[in-house]
C-alpha positions as CSV (number, residue, x, y, z in Angstrom):
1,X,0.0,0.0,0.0
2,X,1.2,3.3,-1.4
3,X,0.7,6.6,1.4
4,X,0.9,9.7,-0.5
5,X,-0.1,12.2,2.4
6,X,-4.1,12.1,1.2
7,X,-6.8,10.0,2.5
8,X,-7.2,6.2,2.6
9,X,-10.4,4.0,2.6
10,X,-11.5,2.8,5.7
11,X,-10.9,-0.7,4.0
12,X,-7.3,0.0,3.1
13,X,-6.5,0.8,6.7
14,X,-8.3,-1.9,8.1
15,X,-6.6,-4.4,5.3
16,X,-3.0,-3.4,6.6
17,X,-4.0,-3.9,10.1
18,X,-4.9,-7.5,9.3
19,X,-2.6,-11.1,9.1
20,X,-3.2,-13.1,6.0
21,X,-6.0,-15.4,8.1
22,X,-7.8,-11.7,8.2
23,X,-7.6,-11.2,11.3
24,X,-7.4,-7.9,12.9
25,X,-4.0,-7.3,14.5
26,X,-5.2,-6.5,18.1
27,X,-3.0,-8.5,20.2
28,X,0.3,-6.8,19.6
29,X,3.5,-8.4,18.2
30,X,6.2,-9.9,19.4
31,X,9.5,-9.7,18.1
32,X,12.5,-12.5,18.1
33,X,15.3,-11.2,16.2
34,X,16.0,-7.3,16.8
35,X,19.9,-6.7,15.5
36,X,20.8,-3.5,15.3
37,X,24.0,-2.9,13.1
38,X,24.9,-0.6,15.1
39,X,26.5,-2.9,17.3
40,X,29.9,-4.6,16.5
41,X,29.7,-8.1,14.8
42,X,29.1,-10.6,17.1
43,X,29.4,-14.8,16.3
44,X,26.4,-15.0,19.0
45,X,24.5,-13.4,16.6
46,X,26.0,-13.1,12.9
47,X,27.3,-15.6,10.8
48,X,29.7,-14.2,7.8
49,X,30.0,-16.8,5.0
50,X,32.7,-16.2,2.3
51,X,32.7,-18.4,-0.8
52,X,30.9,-21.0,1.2
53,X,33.2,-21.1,4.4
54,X,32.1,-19.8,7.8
55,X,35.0,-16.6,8.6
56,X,35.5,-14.6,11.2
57,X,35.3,-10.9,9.4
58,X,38.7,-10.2,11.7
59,X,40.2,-12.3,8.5
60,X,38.7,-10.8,5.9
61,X,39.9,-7.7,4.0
62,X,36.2,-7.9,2.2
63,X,33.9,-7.0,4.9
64,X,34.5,-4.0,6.8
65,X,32.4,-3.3,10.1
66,X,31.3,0.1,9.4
67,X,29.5,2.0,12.7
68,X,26.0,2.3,11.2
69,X,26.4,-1.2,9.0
70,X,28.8,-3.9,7.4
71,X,30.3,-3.0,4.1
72,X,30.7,-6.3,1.5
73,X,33.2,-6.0,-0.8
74,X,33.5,-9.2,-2.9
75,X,36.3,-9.6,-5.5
76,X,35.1,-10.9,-8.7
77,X,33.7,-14.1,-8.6
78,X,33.6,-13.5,-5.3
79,X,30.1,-14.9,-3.3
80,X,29.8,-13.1,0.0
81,X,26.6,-13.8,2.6
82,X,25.9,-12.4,5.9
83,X,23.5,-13.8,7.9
84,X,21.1,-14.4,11.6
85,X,23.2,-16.9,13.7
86,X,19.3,-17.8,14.8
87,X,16.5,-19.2,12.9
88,X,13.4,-17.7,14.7
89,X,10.6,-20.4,15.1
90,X,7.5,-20.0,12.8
91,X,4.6,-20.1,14.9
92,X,1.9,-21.7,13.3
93,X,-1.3,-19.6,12.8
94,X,0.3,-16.2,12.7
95,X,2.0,-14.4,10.0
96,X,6.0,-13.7,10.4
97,X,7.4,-10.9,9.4
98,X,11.2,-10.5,9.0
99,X,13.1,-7.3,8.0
100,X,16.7,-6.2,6.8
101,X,17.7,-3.3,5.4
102,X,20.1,-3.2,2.4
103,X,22.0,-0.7,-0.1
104,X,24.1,-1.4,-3.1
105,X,26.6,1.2,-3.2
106,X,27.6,0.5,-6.7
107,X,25.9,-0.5,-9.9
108,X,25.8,-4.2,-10.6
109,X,27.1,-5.2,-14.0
110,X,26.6,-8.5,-16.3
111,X,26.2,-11.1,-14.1
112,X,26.4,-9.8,-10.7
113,X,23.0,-10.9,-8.6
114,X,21.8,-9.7,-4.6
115,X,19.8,-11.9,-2.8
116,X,17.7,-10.2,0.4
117,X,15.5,-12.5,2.3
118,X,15.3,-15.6,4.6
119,X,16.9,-19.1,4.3
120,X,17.4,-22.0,6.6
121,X,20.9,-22.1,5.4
122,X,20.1,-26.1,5.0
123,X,21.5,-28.3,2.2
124,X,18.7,-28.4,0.3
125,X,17.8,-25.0,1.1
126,X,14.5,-23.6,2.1
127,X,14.4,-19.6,1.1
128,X,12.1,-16.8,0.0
129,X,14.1,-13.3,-0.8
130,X,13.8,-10.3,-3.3
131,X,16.8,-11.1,-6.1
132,X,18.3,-8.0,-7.9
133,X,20.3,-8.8,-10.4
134,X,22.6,-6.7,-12.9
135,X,21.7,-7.5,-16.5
136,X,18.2,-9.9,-16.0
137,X,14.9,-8.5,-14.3
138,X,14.4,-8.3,-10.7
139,X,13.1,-11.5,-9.0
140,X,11.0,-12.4,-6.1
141,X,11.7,-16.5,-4.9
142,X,10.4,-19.1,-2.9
143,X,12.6,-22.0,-2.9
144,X,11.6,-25.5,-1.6
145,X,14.0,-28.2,-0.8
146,X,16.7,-26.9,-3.2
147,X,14.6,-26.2,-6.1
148,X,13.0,-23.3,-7.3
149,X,9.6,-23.2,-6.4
150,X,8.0,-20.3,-7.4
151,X,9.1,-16.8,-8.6
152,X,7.8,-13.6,-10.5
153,X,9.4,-10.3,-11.5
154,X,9.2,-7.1,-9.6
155,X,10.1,-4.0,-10.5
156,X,11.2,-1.0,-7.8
157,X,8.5,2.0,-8.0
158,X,10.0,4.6,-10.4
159,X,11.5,7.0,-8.2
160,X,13.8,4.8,-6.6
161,X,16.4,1.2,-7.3
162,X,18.5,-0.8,-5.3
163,X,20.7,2.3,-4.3
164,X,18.8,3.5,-2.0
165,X,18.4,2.8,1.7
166,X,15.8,0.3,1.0
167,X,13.8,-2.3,4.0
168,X,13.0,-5.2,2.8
169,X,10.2,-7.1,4.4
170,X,8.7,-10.3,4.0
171,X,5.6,-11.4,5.3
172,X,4.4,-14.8,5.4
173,X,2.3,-17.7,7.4
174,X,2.8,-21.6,6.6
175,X,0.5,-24.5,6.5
176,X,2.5,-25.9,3.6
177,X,0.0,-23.4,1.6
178,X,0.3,-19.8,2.6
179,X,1.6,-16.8,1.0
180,X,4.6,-14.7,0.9
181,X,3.8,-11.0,0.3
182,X,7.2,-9.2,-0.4
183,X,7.1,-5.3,0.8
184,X,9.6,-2.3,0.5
185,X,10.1,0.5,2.8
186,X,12.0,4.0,1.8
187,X,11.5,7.5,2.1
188,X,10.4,10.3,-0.6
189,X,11.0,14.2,0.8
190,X,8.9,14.9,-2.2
191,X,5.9,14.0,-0.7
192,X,3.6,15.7,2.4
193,X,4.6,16.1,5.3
194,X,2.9,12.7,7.3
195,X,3.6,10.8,4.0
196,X,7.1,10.6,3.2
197,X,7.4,7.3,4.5
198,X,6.4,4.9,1.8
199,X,5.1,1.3,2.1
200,X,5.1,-0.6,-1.3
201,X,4.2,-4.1,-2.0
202,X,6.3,-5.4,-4.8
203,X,4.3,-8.6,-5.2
204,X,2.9,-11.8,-3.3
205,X,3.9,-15.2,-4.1
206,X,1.5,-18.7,-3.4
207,X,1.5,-22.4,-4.9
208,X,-2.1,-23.7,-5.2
209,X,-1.0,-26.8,-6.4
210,X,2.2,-27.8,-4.0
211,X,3.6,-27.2,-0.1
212,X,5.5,-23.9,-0.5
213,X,8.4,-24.5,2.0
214,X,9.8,-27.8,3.3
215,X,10.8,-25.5,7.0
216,X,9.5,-22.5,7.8
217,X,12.3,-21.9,10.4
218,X,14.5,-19.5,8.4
219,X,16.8,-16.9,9.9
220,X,17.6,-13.9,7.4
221,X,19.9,-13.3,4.9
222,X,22.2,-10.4,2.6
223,X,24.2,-12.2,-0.6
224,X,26.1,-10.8,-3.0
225,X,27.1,-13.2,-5.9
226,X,30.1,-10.7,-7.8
227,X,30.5,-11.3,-11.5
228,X,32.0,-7.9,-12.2
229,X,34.5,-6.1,-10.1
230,X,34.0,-2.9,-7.8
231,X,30.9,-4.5,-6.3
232,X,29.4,-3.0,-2.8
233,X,26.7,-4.1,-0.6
234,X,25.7,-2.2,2.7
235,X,24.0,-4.8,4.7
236,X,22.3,-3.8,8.2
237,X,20.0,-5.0,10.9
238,X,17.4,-7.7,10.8
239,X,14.4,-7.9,12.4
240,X,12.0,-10.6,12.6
241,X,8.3,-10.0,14.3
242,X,5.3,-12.6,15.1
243,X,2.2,-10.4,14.5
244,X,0.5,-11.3,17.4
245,X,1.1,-11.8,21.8
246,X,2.0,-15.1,21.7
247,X,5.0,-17.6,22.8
248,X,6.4,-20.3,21.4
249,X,5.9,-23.7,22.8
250,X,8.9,-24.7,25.2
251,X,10.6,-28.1,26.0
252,X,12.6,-28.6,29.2
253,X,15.1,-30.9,29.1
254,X,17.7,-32.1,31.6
255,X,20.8,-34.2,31.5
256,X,23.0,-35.7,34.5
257,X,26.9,-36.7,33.9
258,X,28.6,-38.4,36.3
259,X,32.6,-39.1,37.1
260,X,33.8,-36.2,35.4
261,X,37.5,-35.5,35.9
262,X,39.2,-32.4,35.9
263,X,43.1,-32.2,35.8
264,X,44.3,-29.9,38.4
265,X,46.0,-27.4,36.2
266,X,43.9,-24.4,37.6
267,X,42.7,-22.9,34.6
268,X,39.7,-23.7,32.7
269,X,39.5,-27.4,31.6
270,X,36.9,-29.3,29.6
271,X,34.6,-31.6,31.2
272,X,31.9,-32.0,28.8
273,X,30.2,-30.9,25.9
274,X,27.1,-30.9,24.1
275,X,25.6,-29.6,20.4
276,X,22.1,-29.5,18.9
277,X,21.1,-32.9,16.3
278,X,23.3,-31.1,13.1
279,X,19.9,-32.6,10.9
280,X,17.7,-31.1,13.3
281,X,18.9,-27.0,13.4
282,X,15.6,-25.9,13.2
283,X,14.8,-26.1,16.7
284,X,15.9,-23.1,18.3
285,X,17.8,-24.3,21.8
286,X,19.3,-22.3,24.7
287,X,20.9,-23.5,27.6
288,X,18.7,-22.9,31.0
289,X,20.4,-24.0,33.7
290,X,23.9,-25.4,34.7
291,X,25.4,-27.0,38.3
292,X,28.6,-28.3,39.0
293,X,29.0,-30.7,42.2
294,X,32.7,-31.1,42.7
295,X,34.1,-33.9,45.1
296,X,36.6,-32.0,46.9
297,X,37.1,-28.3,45.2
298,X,35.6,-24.9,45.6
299,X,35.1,-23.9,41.8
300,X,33.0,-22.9,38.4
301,X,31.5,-24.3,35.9
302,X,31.7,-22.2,32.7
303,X,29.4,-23.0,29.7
304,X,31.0,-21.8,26.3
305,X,30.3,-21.5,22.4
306,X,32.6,-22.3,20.2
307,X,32.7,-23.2,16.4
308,X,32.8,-26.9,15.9
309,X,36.2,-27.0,14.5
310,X,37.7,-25.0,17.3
311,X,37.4,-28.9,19.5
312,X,37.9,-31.7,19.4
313,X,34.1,-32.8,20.8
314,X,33.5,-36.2,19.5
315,X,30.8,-39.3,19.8
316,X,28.1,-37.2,20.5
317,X,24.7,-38.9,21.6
318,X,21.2,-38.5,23.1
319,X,21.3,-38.0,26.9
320,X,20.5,-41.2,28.4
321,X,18.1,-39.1,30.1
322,X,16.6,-38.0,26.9
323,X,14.4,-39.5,23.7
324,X,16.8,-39.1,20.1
325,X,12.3,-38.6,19.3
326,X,12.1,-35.8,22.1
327,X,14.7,-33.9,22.3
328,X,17.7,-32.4,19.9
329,X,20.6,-32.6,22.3
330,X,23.4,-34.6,22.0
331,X,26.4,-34.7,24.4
332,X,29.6,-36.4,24.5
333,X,33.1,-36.3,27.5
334,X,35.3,-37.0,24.7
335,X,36.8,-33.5,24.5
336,X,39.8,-32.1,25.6
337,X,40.4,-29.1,23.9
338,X,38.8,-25.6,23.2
339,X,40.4,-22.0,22.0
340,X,41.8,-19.7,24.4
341,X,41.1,-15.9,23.9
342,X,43.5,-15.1,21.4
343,X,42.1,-18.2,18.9
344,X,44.6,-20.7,20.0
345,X,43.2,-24.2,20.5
346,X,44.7,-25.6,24.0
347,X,43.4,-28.1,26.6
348,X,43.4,-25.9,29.5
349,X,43.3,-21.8,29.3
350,X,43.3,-18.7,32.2
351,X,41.1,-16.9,29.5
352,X,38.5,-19.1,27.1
353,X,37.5,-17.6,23.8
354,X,33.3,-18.5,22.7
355,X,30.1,-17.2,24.7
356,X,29.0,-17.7,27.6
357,X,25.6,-19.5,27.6
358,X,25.7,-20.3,31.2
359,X,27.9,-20.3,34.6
360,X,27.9,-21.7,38.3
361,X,30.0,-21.3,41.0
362,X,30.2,-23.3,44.3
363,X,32.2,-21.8,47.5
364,X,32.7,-24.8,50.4
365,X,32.2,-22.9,53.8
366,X,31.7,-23.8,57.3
367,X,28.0,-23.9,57.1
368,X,28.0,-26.1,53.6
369,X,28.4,-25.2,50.5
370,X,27.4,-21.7,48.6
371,X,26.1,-21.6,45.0
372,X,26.0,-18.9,42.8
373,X,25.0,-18.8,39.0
374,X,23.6,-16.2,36.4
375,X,20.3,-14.7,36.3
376,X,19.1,-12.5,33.2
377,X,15.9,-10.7,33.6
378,X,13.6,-10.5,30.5
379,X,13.7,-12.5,27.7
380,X,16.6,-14.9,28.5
381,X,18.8,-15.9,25.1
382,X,21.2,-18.6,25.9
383,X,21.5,-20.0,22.5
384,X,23.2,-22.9,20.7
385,X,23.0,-23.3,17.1
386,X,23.7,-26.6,14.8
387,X,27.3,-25.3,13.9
388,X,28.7,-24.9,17.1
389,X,29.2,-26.7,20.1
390,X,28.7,-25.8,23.7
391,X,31.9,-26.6,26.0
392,X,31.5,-26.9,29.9
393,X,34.6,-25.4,31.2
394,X,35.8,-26.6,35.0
395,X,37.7,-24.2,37.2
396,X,38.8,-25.0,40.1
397,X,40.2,-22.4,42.6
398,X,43.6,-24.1,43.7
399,X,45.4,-26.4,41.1
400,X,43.9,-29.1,42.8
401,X,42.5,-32.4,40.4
402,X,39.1,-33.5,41.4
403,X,35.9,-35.8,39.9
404,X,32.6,-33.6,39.2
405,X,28.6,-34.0,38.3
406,X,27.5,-31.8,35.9
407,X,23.7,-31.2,35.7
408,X,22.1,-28.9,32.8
409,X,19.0,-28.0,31.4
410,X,17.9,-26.8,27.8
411,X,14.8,-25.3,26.5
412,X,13.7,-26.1,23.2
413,X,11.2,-24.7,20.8
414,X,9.6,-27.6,18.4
């Protein structure tokens, strides 16, 4: 819906208040992915992908971490994506509606193509995004299970292109059979005062004979495929809302390991560690709680992050406490190494590099023993995605070897 700064219809107003069910909007929204880029990059919640490889943008000349956004500078032939750590759960009955801004700061040649929109990031991928490319027509996509599933041509409105400061917006329920109504958002100074922001829908996608998606869990996405050289993409915050008050079903889960041994050294050691099913990333998980019960030491337990090839974690399993049908967790004690803060891998650090998902602390006094752990007001977020692995990290407070229980907890959203 284009706002010029006149009057709308009563029915045009009441339209954009409604979800595609056509229900009024009355119950609020709730959102579950607000990243601003005005923040630094952060692996808890970005993922930059360069020619298919997860890399820190520390290593990279061809992304630069401007203060308002991140600058992508591929080099011809170059395929650079950045993307939501987190896929955001759809929940069924209400429309979802994620956002990202974007601006190419060049002009695309012969061969060059943008991709703006959401993705499971899954081999075969699941994806619905607004494709501008250089020398071909604009595109809007839906792709299901690695094919391309459906797709029309869109033009931007005539005053404006993909140089502009453009939000891109996506809005979409799923049965298997709803639609995905692809909206812009800019500015025009031209017009009145009250309407110079302007809404446009570029165009609405549906299958009436086929299941759209094959997961509607998606997290969002910026790509820029390079063809040509000189190519620039300013990529900023993402947003994802769920127009209406409501929660996602939660599953707690807990897990008990016994006999744990930590060496003595004094610094951080690991005792454990556990990932999310790698086929199964589209439940969102977060760690809840986590207690250490050490034989003989006053210590911490320190739950960490890390990138799956920064360990050596191995034979991961379901919890014996869990169902493989009930639960996503898998946990192994084969590990004994992790990266200290400047990136080195070691088996026992002062200062461990990841983040922290969860701690507890344990002081022996003359009355018993003390606990302390962390408490976070609010929405807690604790995650762990399917490419990484959560490492619990023993500490005890003389250099002193000792056998632990480790007990944690994990919420899951399925």
């Amino acid at each position: 819906m284009h706002y010029d700064g006149g009057s709308e219809s009563t029915n045009d107003v009441l339209k954009s208040q409604q979800d595609n069910f056509g229900v009024q909007v009355a119950n609020g929204t709730r959102n579950i992915i607000d990243i601003s880029s005005g923040y630094t990059f952060s692996p808890e919640r970005l993922r930059y992908v360069e020619n298919g490889t997860r890399t820190d943008p520390d290593d990279s000349a061809k992304i630069t971490d401007r203060e308002p956004d991140f600058l992508l500078e591929p080099a011809q032939g170059d395929t650079l994506r950045m993307r939501t750590a987190e896929r955001p759960r759809y929940i069924v009955g209400f429309d979802g509606v994620p956002s990202l801004k974007a601006q190419v700061e060049s002009t695309l040649g012969a061969g060059d193509t943008v991709k703006i929109g959401t993705s499971d990031s899954q081999t075969p991928e699941n994806a619905a995004y607004f494709e501008i490319n250089g020398d071909s027509p604009n595109r809007l996509v839906v792709v299901k299970g690695g094919t391309e599933q459906i797709s029309e041509t869109f033009n931007f409105p005539g005053n404006i292109d993909e140089t502009n400061p453009i939000r891109y917006e996506i809005k979409y329920n799923w049965y298997g059979v709803g639609p995905f109504e692809f909206n812009i958002t800019y500015t025009d100074n031209s017009q009145n005062v009250g309407g110079k922001t302007i809404n446009d829908t570029l165009g609405e996608l549906v299958s009436d004979t086929d299941i759209t998606l094959n997961d509607p869990n998606m997290g969002l996405f910026h790509e820029i495929d390079a063809s040509t050289t000189g190519q620039q993409l300013s990529v900023g915050s993402y947003g994802y809302l769920v127009r209406g008050d409501v929660s996602a079903t939660q599953r707690t889960k807990v897990s008990r390991l016994t006999g744990l041994s930590y060496g003595g050294s004094g610094d951080y050691e690991p005792i454990a560690a556990m990932r999310i099913d790698p086929d199964r990333g589209n439940v969102f998980t977060q760690i809840n709680t986590v207690e250490v019960v050490p034989d003989a030491t006053e210590g911490e337990v320190l739950a960490m992050v890390v990138r799956q090839g920064d360990t050596d974690a191995s034979n991961f399993s379901t919890p014996i406490q869990h169902s493989p049908n009930n639960s996503v967790v898998e946990e192994t004690t084969d590990v004994t190494t992790f990266p200290d803060q400047g990136g080195t891998v070691v088996t026992s650090a002062a200062n461990p590099n990841g983040y922290q998902v969860g701690f507890f602390a344990t002081t022996l006094t003359g009355q018993g023993a003390t606990q302390a752990r962390t408490s976070t007001p609010g929405r807690q977020i604790r995650p762990i995605y399917e490419d990484d692995v959560c490492i619990f990290l023993y500490k005890a407070d003389s250099a002193t070897s000792d056998t632990l229980n480790l007990t944690y907890s994990t919420i899951q959203l399925w």
